[in-house]
Every structure is written in structure tokens, then in C-alpha cells.
C-alpha positions as a LaTeX table, in Angstrom:
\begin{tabular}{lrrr}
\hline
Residue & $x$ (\AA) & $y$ (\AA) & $z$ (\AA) \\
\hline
Unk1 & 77.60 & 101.28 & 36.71 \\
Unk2 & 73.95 & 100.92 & 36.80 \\
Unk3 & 71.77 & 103.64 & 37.72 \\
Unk4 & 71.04 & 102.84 & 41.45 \\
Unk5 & 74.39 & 102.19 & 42.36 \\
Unk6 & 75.02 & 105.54 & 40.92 \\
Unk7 & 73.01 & 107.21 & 43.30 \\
Unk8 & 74.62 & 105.31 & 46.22 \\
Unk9 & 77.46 & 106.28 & 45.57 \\
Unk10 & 76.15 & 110.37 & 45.32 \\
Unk11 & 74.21 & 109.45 & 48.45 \\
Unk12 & 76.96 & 108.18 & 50.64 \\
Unk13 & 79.18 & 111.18 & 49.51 \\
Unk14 & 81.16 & 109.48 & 46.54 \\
Unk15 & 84.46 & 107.96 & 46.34 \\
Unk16 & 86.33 & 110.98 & 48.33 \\
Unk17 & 84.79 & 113.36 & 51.08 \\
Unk18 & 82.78 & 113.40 & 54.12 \\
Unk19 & 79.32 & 112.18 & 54.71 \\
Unk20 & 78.35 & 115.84 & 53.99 \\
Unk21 & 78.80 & 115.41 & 50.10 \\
Unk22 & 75.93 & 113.91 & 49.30 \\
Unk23 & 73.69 & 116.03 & 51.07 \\
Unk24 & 75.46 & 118.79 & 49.41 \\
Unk25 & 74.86 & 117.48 & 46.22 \\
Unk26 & 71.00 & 117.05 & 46.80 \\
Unk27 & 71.27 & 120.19 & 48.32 \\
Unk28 & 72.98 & 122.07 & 45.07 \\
Unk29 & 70.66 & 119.61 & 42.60 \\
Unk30 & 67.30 & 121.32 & 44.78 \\
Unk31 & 68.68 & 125.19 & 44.35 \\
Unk32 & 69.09 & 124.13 & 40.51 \\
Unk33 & 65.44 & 122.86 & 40.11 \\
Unk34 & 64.05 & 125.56 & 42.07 \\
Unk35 & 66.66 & 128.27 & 39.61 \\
Unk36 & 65.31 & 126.62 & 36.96 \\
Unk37 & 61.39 & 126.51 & 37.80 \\
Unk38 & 61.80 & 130.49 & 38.95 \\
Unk39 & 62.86 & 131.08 & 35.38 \\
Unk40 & 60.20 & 128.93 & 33.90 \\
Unk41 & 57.66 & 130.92 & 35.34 \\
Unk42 & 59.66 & 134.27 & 33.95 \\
Unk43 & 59.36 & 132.66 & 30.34 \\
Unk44 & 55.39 & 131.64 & 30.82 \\
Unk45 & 54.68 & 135.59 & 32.34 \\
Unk46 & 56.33 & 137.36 & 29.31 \\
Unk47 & 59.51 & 138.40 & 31.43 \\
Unk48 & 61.92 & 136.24 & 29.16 \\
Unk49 & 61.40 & 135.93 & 25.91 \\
Unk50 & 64.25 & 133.16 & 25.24 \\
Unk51 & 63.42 & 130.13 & 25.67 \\
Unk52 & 60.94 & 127.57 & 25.95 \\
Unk53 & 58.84 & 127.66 & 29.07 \\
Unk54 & 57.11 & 124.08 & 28.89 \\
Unk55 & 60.27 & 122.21 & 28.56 \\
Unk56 & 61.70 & 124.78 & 31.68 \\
Unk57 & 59.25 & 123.56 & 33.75 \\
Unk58 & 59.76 & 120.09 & 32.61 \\
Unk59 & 63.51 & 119.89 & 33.64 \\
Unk60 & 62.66 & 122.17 & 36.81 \\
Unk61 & 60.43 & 118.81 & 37.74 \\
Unk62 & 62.77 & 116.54 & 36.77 \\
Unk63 & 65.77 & 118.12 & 38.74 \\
Unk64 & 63.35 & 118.74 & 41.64 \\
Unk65 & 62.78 & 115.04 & 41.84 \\
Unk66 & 66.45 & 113.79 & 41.41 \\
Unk67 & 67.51 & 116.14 & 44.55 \\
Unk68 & 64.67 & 115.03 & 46.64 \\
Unk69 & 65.62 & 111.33 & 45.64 \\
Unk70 & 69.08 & 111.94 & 46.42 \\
Unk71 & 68.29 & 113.54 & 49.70 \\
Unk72 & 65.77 & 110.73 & 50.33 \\
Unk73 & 68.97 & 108.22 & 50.17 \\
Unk74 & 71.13 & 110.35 & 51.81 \\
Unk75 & 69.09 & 109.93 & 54.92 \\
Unk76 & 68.07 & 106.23 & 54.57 \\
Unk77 & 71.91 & 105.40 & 53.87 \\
Unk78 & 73.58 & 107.91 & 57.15 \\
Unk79 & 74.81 & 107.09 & 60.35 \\
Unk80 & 73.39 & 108.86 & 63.04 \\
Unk81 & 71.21 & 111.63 & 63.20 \\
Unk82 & 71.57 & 115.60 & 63.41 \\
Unk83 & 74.66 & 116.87 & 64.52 \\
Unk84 & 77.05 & 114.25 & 64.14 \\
Unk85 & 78.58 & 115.68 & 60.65 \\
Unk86 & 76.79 & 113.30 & 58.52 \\
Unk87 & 74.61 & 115.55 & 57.00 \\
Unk88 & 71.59 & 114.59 & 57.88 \\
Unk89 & 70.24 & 118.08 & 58.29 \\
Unk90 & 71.28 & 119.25 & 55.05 \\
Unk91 & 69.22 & 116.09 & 53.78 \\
Unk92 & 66.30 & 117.20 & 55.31 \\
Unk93 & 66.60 & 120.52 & 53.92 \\
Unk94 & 66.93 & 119.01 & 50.32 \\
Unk95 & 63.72 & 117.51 & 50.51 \\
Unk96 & 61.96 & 120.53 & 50.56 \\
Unk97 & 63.99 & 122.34 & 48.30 \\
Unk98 & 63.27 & 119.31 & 46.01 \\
Unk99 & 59.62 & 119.36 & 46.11 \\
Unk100 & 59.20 & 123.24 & 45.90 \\
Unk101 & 60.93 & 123.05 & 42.30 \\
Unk102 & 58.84 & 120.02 & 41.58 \\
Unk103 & 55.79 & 122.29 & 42.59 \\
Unk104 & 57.41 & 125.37 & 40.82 \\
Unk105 & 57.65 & 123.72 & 37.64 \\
Unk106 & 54.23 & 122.55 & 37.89 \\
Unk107 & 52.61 & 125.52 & 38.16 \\
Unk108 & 54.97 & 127.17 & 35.17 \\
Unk109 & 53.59 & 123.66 & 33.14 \\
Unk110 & 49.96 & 124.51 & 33.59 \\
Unk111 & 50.12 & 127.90 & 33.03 \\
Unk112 & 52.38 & 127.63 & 29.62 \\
Unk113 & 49.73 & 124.70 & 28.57 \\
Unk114 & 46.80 & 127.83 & 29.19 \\
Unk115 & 49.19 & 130.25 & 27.31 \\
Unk116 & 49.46 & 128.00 & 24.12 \\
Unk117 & 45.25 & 127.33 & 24.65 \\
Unk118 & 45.10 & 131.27 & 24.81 \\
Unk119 & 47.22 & 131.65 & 21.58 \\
Unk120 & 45.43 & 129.18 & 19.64 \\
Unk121 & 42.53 & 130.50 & 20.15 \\
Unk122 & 43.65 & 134.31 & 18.95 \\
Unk123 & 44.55 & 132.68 & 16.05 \\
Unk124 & 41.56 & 130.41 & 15.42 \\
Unk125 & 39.41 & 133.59 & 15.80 \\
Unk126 & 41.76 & 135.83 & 13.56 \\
Unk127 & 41.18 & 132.98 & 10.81 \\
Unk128 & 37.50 & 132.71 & 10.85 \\
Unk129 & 37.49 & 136.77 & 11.50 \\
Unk130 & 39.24 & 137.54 & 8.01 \\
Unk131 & 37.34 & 135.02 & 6.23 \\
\hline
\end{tabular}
């Protein structure tokens, strides 16, 4: 099964269920990339030290785009429009939730990328300092 017709099938609710399943899914897929983004910019601000931060926010953005694709083909692929159980509202809630962990994980990206930048440069001038 090839990619796209993978996501048809999570679009249109898979093989069992209601039209509501796949806007559930890109629903659940959003709250994960925005979970994950949240706790990318905990590693970056020195609240968790586990972890990497830069490849957080790298699978925050990922996840945040899968769910907003998902919800994206959820809507282009239902029947009718708000209110008739298909779940196109819950679609057009995903898309936001989608694009806030893309923006999440963005922000926890640049500011681990000024981290390392800060850290390097500590060391560079601890090096030249005990010379």
C-alpha cells in the first residue's frame, strides 16, 4: 500500500468506523505534535534535562504536518458539511492544532540552534581564555 492510499484510507475513517475516524485521528496526531513541541521548548529552556531538544522540535514539525495533512484530506474527501456526523468540524479543528505544533516546534528549533551558538561560544572563549 503506497503512501497516498494510506492516507485515504486514515482520511475516510479506515476500513471500520464512522466518517468521524479520520478526523479523530488528525485530531489525536495534532494534540501529539503540539505534546511534543510543548516539551521541546521545556528541553531548549533548561526545564528537562533528558533529551534532545532539536530533534523534539523536529518530530513536533513533522507530526504537526501529518495531522494537518490528514485533516486537509479529511475535508476534501467528506460528504457534507458541519453537522451531518462526518466530521468535518473536527477537521477543521485539526488544522489548527496541526499548524500550532508546526509553529511550536519551530520556535523550540531556533532557539536550541541559538543555545548550541551560545555554548560554543563559552567554550571557544574558555579555550583561548586558558591559553
Amino acid at each position: 500500500m503506497s503512501a497516498a492510499a494510506a492516507l485515504m484510507v486514515a482520511a475516510e475513517g479506515g476500513v471500520i468506523g464512522d466518517g468521524r475516524t479520520g478526523a479523530n485521528l488528525a485530531l489525536g496526531v495534532g494534540l501529539i505534535g503540539v505534546a511534543l513541541a510543548a516539551l521541546a521548548l521545556a528541553r531548549v529552556a533548561g526545564r528537562i534535562s533528558t533529551g534532545n531538544a532539536r530533534l523534539g522540535a523536529l518530530s513536533a514539525m513533522a507530526v504537526g504536518l501529518a495531522g494537518t495533512a490528514l485533516a486537509a484530506l479529511h475535508l476534501a474527501t467528506s460528504s457534507g458539511g458541519p453537522g451531518t456526523g462526518n466530521g468535518t468540524v473536527g477537521a477543521i479543528g485539526a488544522i489548527p492544532l496541526g499548524l500550532i505544533a508546526m509553529a511550536l516546534g519551530r520556535r523550540a528549533l531556533t532557539h536550541s540552534r541559538r543555545t548550541e551558538r551560545t555554548a560554543e561560544r563559552i567554550e571557544h572563549d574558555r579555550g583561548f581564555g586558558a591559553a
